[in-house]
N, C-alpha and C positions, 0 to 999 in steps of 0.2 A: 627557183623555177628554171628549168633546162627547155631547152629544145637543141633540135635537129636540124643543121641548113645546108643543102650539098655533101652530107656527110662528115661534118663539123658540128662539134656538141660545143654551146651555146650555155653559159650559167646569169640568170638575170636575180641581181641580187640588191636589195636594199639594205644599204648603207649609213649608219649614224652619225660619219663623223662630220665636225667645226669645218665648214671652210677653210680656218685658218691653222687646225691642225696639223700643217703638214709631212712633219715629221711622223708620227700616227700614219697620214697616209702613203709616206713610201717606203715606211715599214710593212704595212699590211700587205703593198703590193709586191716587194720583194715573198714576201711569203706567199700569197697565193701564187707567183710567180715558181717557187721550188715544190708545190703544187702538182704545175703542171696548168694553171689558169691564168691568160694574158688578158687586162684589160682593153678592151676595145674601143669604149664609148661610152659615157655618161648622160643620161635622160634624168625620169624619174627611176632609173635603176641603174645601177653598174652592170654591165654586159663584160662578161671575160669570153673567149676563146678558149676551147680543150686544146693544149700542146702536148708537147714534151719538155717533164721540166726541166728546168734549167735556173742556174743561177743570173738575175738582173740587177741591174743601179737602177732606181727610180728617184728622177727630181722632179718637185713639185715649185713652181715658180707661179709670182703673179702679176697680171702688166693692166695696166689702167684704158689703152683704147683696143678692146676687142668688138667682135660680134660673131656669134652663132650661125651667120650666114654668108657674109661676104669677109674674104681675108684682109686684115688691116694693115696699114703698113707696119706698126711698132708689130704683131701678129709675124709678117714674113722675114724682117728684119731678124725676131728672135729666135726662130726656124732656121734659118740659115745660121746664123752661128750657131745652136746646137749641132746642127745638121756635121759645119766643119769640125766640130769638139767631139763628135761621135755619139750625139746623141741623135734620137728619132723620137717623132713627137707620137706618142698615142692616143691623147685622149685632151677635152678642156674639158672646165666646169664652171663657164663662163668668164670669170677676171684668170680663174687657176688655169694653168698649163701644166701638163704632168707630160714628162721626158721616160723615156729608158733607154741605155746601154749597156750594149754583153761587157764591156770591161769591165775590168774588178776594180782600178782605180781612175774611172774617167777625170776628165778636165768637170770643175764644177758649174753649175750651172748660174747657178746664185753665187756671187762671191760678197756683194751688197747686204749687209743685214737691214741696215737702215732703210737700202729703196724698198725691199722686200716689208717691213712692218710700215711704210707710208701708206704704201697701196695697198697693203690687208684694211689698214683703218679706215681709210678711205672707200674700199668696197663693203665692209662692215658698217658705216655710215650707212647706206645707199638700202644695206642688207633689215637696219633696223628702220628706219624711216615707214616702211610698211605696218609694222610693231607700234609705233606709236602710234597710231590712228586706229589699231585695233584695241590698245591699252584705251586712249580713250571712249569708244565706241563703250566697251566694259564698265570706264566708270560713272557714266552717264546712265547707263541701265542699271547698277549699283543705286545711284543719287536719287532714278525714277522712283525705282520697289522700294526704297528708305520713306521717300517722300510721301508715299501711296500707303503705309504702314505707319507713318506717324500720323496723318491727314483723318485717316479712313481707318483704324485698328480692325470697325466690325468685320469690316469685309475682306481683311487680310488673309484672312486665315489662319490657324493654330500658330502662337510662340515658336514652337520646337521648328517646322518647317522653314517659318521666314527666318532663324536664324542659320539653320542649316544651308540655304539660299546665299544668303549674304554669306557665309561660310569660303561655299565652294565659288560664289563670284572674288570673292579675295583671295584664295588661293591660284585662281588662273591668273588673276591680275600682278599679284608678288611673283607669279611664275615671269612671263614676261617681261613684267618691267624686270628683273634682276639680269635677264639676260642683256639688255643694254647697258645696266649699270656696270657688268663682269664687260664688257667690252671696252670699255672706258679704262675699270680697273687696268683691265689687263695690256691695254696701250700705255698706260703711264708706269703701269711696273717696267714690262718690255723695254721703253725708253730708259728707263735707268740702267736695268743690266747690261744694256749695250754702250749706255758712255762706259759703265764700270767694267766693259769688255769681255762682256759675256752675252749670252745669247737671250731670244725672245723668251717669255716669263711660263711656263707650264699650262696647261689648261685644265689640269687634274680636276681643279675645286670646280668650274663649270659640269662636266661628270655629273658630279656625285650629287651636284644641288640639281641637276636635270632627273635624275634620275627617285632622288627622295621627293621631288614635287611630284613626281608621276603618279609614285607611292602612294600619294595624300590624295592626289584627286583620284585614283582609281576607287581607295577606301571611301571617300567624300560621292562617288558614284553610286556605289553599294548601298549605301544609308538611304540616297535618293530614291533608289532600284525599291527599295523594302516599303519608303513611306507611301511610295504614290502608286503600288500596282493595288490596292484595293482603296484610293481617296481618286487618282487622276490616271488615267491609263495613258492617256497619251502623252504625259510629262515620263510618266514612265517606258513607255517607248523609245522616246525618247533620249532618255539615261541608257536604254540599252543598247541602240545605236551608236551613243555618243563614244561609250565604252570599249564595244567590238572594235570601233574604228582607231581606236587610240594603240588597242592593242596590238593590232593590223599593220597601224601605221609605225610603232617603234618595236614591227619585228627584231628587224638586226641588232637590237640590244637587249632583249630576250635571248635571241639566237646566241650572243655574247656570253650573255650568261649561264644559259644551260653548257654550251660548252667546255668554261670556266675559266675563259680566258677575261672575261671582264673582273671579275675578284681575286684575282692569281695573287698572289703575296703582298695584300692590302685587307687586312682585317676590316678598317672601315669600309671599304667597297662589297665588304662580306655582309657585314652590320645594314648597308644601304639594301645591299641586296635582299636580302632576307625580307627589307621591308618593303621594298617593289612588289616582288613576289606574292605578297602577304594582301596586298592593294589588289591583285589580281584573284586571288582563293577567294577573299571577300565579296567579290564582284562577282565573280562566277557562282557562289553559296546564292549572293540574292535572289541572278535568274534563274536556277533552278529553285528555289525556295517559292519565288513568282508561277514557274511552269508549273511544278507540284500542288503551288494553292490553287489556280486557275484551273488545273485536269480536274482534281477533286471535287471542289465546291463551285 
């Protein structure tokens, strides 16, 4: 999405990656950077600036007392020393701090790997805490429909449905919960590669498991789309809201992927991809399957 401000073109763009990405992220941003696109600012969009492109260093650092509104002090502290190393702050994204310098081999900004993966886990803590209370919320509405089907069978409604149900509530629920349990993993791998003198641990496997659960529930939407547009219309409305919005919401890795830069020389991410995709044809067949029955009949 672009606009026009004073005669500066403007690109507002949604973004997939990990917070704790950040290597990912100042790769991406040297790249939009040779572009010709500066980022500006982080909301719910990444906002770049049209330049002239040019070659950038982009570091991505993270500090434990900030705020979005008033400058802290660990905040000005670490501004001014970039500031003297040559760097210029462009952007946060809450705990992240994201730096650029025209030099080609500035002073680092990070020299800490350690402080650097405490206070990712430590904002990752903070990041998942909301996750659990929505994992549970899930399996308490799981425990209820179980409870209400073993209790009451007459009035459940058909086999195929309620297990379809249960189905797609334990895919969303495996979906989440794995995302704290790869956080965990991925702090105690990290911690080991750095006594063994190497860097924080890849986030590759998070990827591909986000991305084949999307697979599942898009295809688990579709099935839902098909039973209920002639048994319940409003469930099925429902599923096609649900759906749009999923879609909507994980443009930028759509956008990845048509482009081809998300499956570039990773077969499995080819294999993944295929079946994302596949998740999405499916969902799309049922609403129009639904608009078709409903014009006609």
């Amino acid at each position: 999405m672009e606009r026009v401000v004073n005669g500066v073109r403007y690109n507002l763009r949604r973004e997939s990656f990990e917070r704790f990405d950040y290597e990912a992220i100042e790769h991406h941003l040297e790249e939009m950077a040779a572009q010709g696109w500066f980022l500006e600012k982080i909301d719910f969009f990444w906002e770049y600036r049209q330049g002239t492109p040019c070659r950038k260093k982009y570091s991505v650092t993270y500090i434990e007392d900030y705020s979005n509104i008033l400058i802290t002090e660990e905040q000005q502290e670490l501004d001014e020393f970039c500031s003297k190393a040559g760097w210029i702050k462009v952007a946060m994204w809450d705990e992240m701090q994201i730096y650029c310098s025209d030099e080609e081999n500035p002073v680092p900004v990070e020299t800490d790997e350690w402080s650097r993966l405490t206070v990712i886990k430590r904002a990752m803590k903070k990041r998942f805490a909301p996750n659990l209370f929505s994992i549970a919320i899930w399996i308490c509405i799981f425990y209820i429909r179980l409870s209400s089907v073993v209790k009451y069978p007459e009035l459940s409604g058909p086999d195929y449905e309620n297990w379809l149900y249960f189905g797609f509530l334990a895919v969303l629920i495996i979906h989440m919960g794995f995302q704290g349990i790869y956080y965990i993993w991925w702090g105690r791998k990290s911690e080991k590669s750095l006594k063994a003198g190497g860097a924080c641990e890849d986030i590759e496997l998070l990827y591909k498991t986000n991305c084949l659960a999307k697979g599942i529930v898009f295809i688990a939407i579709a099935t839902f789309i098909y039973i209920f547009w002639s048994e319940d219309t409003m469930s099925m409305i429902i599923m096609v809201m649900l759906g749009v919005g999923l879609v909507i919401m994980d443009w930028p890795t759509i956008r990845s992927m048509i482009s081809g830069k998300w499956s570039k020389n990773s077969p499995s991410r080819r294999i993944i991809m295929i079946l994302y995709f596949a998740g999405i044809i499916c969902m799309a067949v049922s609403i129009l399957a639904v608009l078709i029955g409903k014009i006609i009949f």
